[in-house]
C-alpha positions as CSV (number, residue, x, y, z in Angstrom):
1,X,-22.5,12.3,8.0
2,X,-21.1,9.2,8.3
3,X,-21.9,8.2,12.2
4,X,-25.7,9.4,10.9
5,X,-25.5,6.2,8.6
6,X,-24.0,3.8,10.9
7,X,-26.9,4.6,13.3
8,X,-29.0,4.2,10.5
9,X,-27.8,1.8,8.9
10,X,-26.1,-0.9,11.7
11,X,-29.7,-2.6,12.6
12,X,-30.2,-3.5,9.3
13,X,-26.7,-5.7,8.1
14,X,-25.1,-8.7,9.5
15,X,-22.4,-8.2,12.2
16,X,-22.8,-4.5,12.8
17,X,-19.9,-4.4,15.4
18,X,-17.5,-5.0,12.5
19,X,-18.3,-1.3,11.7
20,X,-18.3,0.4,15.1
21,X,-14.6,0.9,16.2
22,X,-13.0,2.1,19.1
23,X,-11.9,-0.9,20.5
24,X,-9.9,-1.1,23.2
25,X,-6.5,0.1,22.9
26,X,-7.2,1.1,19.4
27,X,-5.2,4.7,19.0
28,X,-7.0,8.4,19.1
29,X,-5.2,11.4,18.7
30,X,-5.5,15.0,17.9
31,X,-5.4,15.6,14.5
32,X,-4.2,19.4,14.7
33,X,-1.4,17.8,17.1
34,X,-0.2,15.3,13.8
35,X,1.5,16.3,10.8
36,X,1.1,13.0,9.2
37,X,-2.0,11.0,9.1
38,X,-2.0,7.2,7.5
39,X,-4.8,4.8,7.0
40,X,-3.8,1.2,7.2
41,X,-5.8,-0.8,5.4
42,X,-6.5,-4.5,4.9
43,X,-8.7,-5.4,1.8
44,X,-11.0,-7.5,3.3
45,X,-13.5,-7.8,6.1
46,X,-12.6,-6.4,9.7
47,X,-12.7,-10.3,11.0
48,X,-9.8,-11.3,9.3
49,X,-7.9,-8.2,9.2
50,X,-7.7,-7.9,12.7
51,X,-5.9,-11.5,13.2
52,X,-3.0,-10.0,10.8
53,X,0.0,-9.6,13.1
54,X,1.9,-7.6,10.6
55,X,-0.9,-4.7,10.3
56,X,-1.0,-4.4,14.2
57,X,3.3,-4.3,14.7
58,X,3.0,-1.9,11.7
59,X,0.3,0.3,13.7
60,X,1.6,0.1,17.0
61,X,5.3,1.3,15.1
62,X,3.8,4.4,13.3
63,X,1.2,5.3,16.5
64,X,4.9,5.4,18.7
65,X,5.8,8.6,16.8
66,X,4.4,11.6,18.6
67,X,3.0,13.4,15.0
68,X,2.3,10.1,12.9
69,X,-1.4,8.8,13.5
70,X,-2.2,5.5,11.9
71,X,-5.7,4.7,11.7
72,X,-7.6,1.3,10.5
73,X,-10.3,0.6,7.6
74,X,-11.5,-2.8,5.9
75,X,-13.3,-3.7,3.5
76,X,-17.2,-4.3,4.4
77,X,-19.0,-6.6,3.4
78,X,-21.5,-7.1,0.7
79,X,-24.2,-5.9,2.4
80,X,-22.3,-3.0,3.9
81,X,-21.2,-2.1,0.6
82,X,-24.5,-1.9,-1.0
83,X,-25.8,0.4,1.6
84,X,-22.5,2.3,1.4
85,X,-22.8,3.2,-2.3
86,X,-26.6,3.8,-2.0
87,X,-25.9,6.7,0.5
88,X,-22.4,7.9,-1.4
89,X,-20.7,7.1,1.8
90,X,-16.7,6.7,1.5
91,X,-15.2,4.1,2.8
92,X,-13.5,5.7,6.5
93,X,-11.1,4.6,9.3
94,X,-12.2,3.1,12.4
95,X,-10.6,5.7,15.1
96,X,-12.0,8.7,13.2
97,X,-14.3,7.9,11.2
98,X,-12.7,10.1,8.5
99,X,-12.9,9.1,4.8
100,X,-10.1,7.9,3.2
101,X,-9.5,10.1,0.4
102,X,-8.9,12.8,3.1
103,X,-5.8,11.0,4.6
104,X,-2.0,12.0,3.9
105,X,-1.3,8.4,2.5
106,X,-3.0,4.6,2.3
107,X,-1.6,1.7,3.0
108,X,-3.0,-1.5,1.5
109,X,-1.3,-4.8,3.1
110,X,-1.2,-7.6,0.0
111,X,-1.5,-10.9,2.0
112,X,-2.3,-13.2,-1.2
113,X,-3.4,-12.9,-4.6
114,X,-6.8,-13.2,-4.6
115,X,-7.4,-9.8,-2.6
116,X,-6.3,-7.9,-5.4
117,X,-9.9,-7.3,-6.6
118,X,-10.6,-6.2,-3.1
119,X,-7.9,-3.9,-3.9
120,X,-10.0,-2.3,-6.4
121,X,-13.0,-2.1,-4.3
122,X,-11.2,-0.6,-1.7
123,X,-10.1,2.4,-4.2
124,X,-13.3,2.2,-5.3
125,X,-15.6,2.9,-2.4
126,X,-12.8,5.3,-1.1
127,X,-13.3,7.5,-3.8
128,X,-9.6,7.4,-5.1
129,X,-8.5,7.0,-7.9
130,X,-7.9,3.5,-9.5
131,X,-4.4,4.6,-11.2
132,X,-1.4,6.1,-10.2
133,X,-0.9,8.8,-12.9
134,X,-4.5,9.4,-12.8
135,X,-4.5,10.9,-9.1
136,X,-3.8,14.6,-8.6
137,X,-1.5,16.2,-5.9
138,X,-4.8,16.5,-3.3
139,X,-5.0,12.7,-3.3
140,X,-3.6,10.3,-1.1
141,X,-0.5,8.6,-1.6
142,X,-1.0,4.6,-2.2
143,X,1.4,2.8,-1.1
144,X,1.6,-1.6,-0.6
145,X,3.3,-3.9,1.0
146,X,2.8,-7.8,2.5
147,X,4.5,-10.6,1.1
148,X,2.8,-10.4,-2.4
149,X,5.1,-7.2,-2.7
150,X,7.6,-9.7,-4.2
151,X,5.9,-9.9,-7.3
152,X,4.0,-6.3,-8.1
153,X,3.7,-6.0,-11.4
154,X,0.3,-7.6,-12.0
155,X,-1.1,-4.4,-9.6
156,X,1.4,-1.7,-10.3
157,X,-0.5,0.8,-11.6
158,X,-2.9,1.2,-8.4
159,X,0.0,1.8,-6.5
160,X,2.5,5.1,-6.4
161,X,5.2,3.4,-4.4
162,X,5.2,-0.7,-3.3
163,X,7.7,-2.1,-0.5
164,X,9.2,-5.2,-1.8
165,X,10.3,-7.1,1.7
166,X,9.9,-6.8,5.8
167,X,8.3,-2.8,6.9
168,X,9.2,-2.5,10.2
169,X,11.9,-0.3,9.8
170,X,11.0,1.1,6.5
171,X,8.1,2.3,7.6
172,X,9.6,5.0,9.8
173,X,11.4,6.2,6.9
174,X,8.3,6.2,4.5
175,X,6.9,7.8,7.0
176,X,9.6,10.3,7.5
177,X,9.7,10.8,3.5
178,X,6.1,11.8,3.7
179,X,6.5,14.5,6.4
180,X,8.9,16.3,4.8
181,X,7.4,15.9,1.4
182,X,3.7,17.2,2.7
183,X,1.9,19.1,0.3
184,X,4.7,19.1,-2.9
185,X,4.2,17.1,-6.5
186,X,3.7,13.7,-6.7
187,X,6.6,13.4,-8.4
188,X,8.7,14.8,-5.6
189,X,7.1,12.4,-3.6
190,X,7.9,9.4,-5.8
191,X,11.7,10.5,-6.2
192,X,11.8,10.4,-2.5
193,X,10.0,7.2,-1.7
194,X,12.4,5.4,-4.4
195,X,15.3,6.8,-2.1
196,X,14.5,4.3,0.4
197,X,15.7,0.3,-0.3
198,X,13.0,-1.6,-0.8
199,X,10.6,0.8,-2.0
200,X,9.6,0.3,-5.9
201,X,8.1,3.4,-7.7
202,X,6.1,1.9,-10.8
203,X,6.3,5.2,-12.4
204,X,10.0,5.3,-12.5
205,X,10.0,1.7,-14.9
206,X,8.9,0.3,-17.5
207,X,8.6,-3.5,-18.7
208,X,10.5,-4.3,-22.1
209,X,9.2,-8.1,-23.2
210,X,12.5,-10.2,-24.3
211,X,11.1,-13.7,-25.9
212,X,11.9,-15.8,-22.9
213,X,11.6,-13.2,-20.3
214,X,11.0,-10.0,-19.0
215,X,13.0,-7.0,-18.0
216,X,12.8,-3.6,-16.3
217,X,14.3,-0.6,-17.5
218,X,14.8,2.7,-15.4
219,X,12.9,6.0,-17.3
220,X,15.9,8.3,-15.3
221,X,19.6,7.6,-14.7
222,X,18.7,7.2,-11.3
223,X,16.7,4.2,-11.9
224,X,18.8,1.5,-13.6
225,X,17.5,-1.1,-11.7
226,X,14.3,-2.8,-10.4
227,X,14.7,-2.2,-6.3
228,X,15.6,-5.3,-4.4
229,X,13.6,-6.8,-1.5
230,X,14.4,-5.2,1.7
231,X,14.3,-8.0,4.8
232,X,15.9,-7.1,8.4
233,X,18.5,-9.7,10.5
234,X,17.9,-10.2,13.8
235,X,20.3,-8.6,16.1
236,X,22.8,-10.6,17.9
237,X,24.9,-11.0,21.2
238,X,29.0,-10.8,21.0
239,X,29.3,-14.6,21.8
240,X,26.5,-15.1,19.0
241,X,28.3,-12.9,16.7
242,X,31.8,-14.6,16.7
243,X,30.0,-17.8,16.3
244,X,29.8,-19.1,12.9
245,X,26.3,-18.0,11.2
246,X,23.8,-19.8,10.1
247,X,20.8,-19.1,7.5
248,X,17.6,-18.8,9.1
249,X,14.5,-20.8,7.3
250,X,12.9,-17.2,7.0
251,X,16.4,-16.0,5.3
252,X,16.4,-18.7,3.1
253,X,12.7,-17.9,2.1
254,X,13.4,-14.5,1.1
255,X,16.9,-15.3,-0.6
256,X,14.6,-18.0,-2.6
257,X,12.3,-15.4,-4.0
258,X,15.6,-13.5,-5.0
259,X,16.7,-16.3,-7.3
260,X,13.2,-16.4,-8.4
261,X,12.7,-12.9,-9.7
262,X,15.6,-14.0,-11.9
263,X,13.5,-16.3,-14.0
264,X,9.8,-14.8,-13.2
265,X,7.7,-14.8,-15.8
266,X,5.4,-11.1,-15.1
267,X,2.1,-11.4,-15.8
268,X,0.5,-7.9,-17.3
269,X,-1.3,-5.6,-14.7
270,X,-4.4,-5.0,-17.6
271,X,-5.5,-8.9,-16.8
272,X,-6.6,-7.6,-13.7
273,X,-8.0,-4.4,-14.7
274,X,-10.6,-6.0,-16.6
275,X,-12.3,-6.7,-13.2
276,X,-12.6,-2.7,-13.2
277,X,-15.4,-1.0,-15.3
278,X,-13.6,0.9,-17.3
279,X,-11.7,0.4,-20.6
280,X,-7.7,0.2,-20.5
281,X,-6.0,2.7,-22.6
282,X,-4.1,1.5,-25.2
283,X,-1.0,3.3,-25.0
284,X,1.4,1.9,-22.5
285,X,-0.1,3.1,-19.0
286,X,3.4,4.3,-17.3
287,X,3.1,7.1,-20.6
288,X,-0.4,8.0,-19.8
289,X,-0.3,10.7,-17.7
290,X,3.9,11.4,-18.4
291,X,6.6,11.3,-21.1
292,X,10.4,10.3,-20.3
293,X,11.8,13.6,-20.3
294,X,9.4,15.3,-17.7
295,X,11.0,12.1,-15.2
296,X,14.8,12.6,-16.6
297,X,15.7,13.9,-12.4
């Protein structure tokens, strides 16, 4: 179905190449030969995505493992998306071509802030749903990362788990997470994510407004605190070792936006669902689709 619309369709919108795939060196495996199968995607169009250096170590990492295949998508452009929505075609990877509501999990990399309504278009056109507690146990699992990760309440609720810092090497334990949780509850799945540093489960929080500030409470025991940003040190030599260390400028970034969670002010996620069509439930959105008892693990 869907190659029948790109050969349809390519003649008649602007850089059709964009759309095509299978680029060199671009990764094709055997589905029935994978037990996990992840879409990496970059919420905007295939030109810029492609010049991201953290999406392609992040591919070339997952497509190492032997039953992990990492695939590609972007967003289209206007055009493309017209035509795309005319024809109820999903939006699909690049190596495949298979839609991503049929993939094991999504990842969406948040460069800067104003992608985040390319965020919801992406869920959109892929024909997931917008909200976390909203999606049932044959969806995808959502997950985002990139350095707006250090700040993600303002797009929580399309996520069910976020990585707050560097996902080289948390990836490979994601990933592992996902294997073995194939198939069970969501809320298996979350409780496993939120095992790994670094990784923050929305659903496992909620915001309680103080009059100068903001806090995070943990619905379980397990939860007590927001999770902190993971980042990885370089390795060193023994000579470099007993030297006396000093702080990297990237170090020093990252220990920055530590301090400044401390005073963040969060802005509320519903500001940014009002791009959506769709009315925002009243009730406090972590209690829509769960109370506190049924996530007392």
């Amino acid at each position: 179905m869907i190659l029948k619309f790109l050969n349809e369709t390519l003649p008649w919108v602007r850089k059709p190449s964009r759309y095509i795939g299978r680029e060199i060196n671009s990764v094709v495996k055997d589905p029935e030969e994978v037990s996990l199968r992840i879409a990496l995607v970059f919420p905007d169009t295939y030109e810029v995505g492609t010049s991201n250096h953290g999406l392609e170590i992040l591919y070339h990492i997952l497509n190492e493992q032997p039953d992990v295949w990492a695939e590609r998508s972007y967003l289209p452009w206007i055009d493309m998306i017209e035509r795309m929505k005319e024809k109820d075609i999903p939006l699909y990877t690049m190596e495949s071509y298979t839609p991503l509501y049929q993939m094991d999990a999504v990842g969406i990399s948040l460069e800067y802030e104003l992608s985040y309504t390319n965020v919801i278009e992406v869920l959109k056109l892929s024909r997931i749903p917008l909200f976390f507690w909203e999606r049932k146990k044959k969806d995808p699992i959502v997950l985002g990362g990139g350095p707006c990760s250090s700040n993600p309440e303002p797009i929580y609720g399309f996520f069910d788990a976020i990585l707050i810092g560097d996902g080289e090497e948390a990836i490979l334990e994601i990933a592992q997470v996902l294997k073995e949780t194939k198939g069970e509850e969501r809320e298996t799945i979350w409780k496993e994510l939120s095992k790994i540093e670094g990784v923050y489960v929305p659903a496992f929080y909620e915001q309680k407004r103080k009059k100068d500030s903001s806090s995070f409470t943990g619905i379980s025991s397990d939860h007590k605190k927001k999770s902190r940003e993971r980042f990885e040190l370089p390795t060193r030599s023994g000579e470099e070792d007993r030297a006396e260390r000093r702080i990297s400028p990237r170090q020093s970034h990252h220990r920055g936006r530590e301090r400044m969670h401390e005073g963040m002010q969060i802005l509320p996620c519903e500001r940014l669902l009002q791009t959506c069509e769709r009315k925002i439930p009243r009730e406090h959105p972590r209690k829509c689709r769960r109370n506190a008892e049924k996530h007392r693990l």
